[in-house]
N, C-alpha and C positions, 0 to 999 in steps of 0.2 A: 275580265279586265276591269280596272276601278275606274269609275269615271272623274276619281280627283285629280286634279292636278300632280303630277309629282313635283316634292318639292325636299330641299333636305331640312329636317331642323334638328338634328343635332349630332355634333362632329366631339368624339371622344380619341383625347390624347394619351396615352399614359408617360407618367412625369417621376422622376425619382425624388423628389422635394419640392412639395405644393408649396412652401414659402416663396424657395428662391425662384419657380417657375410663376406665382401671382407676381413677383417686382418686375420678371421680364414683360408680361400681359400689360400689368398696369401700368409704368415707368417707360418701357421701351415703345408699347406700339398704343398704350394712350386706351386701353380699355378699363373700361368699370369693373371693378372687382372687389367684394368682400374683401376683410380679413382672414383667414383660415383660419377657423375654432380646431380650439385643442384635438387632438385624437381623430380629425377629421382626416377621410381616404380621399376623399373626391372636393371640386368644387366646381359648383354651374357656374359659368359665365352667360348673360342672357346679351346677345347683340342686336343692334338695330334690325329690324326687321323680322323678329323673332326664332335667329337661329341661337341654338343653345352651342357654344362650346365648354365642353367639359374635360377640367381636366383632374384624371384619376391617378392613385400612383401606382406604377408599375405593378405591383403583386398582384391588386385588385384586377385590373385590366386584364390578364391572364387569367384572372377566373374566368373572365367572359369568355375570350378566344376557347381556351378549352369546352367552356361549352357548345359551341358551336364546332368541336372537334378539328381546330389550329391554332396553330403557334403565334404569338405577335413577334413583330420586327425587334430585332437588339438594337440595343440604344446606336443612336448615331446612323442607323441605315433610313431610308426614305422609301416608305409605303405609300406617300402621296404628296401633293403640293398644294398647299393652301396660301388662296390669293389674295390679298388686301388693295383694293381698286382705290386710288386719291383724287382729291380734285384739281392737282396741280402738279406738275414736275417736281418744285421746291418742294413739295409734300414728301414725296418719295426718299429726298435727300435728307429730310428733318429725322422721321420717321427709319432709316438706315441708320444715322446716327444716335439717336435715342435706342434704339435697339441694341446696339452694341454697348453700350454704357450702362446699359439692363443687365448684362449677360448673355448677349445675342453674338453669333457668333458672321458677321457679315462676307460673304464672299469677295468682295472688292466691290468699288464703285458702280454704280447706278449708269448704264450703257444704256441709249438706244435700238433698241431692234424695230424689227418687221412689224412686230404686234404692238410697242411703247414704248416708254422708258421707264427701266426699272432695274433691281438687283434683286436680290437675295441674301436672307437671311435663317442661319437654322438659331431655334430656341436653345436654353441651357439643355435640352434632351435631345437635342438634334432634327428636331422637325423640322422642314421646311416651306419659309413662308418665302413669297414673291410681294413684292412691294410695287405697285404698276400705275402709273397715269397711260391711259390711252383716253384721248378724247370722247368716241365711243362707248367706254364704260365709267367714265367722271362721274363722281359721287359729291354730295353737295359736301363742302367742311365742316 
């Protein structure tokens, strides 16, 4: 057994067009992102606190699963749910509509629940993200 910590650092998407999926990262939910060089398959995205997300496109991705002997998700179905924690309600609301104006594709309004207030949103590839203020997990702006 390791006696590190587990921890994740890095979360791989596959995307059908690394442009139009960098305006939704960058534009819609406000992350730092390169340009995409020419001929490029993948690109890191590095986030605070040292998680990598990467997003690669589609073909590439498949290489990996095959090696590991399965299939990935077709587009549009949902393997997981990746959550972006705010530091404020209005955060949630700003961040929904920048998303969408990206190419994001928003579920309807920002509701609270049990756990916070938040919505959801899938990327141009259909991932989807949760967009959450819960006092509890508030992240600074």
């Amino acid at each position: 057994m390791s006696t590190h910590p587990i921890r994740i650092h890095c979360v791989t998407l596959p995307v059908d067009d690394l442009k139009r999926s960098i305006t939704f990262y960058r534009e819609g939910l406000g992350m730092k992102a390169d340009d995409v060089p020419e001929g490029a398959d993948h690109l890191p995205l590095l986030l605070p606190g040292g998680l990598y997300l990467v997003l690669t496109l589609r073909s590439d991705f498949t290489s990996f699963t095959q090696l590991a002997g399965r299939t990935d998700a077709p587009k549009g179905t949902v393997g997981c749910i990746l959550s972006f924690f705010t530091a404020n309600r209005n955060e949630v609301d700003t961040l929904l509509q920048s998303a969408a104006a990206s190419g994001g594709t928003v579920s309807g309004p920002a509701v609270e629940r049990d756990w916070g207030y938040g919505g959801f949103v899938a990327d141009p590839d259909g991932h989807l993200w949760e967009i959450l203020f819960n006092p509890h997990f508030a992240t600074e702006s």
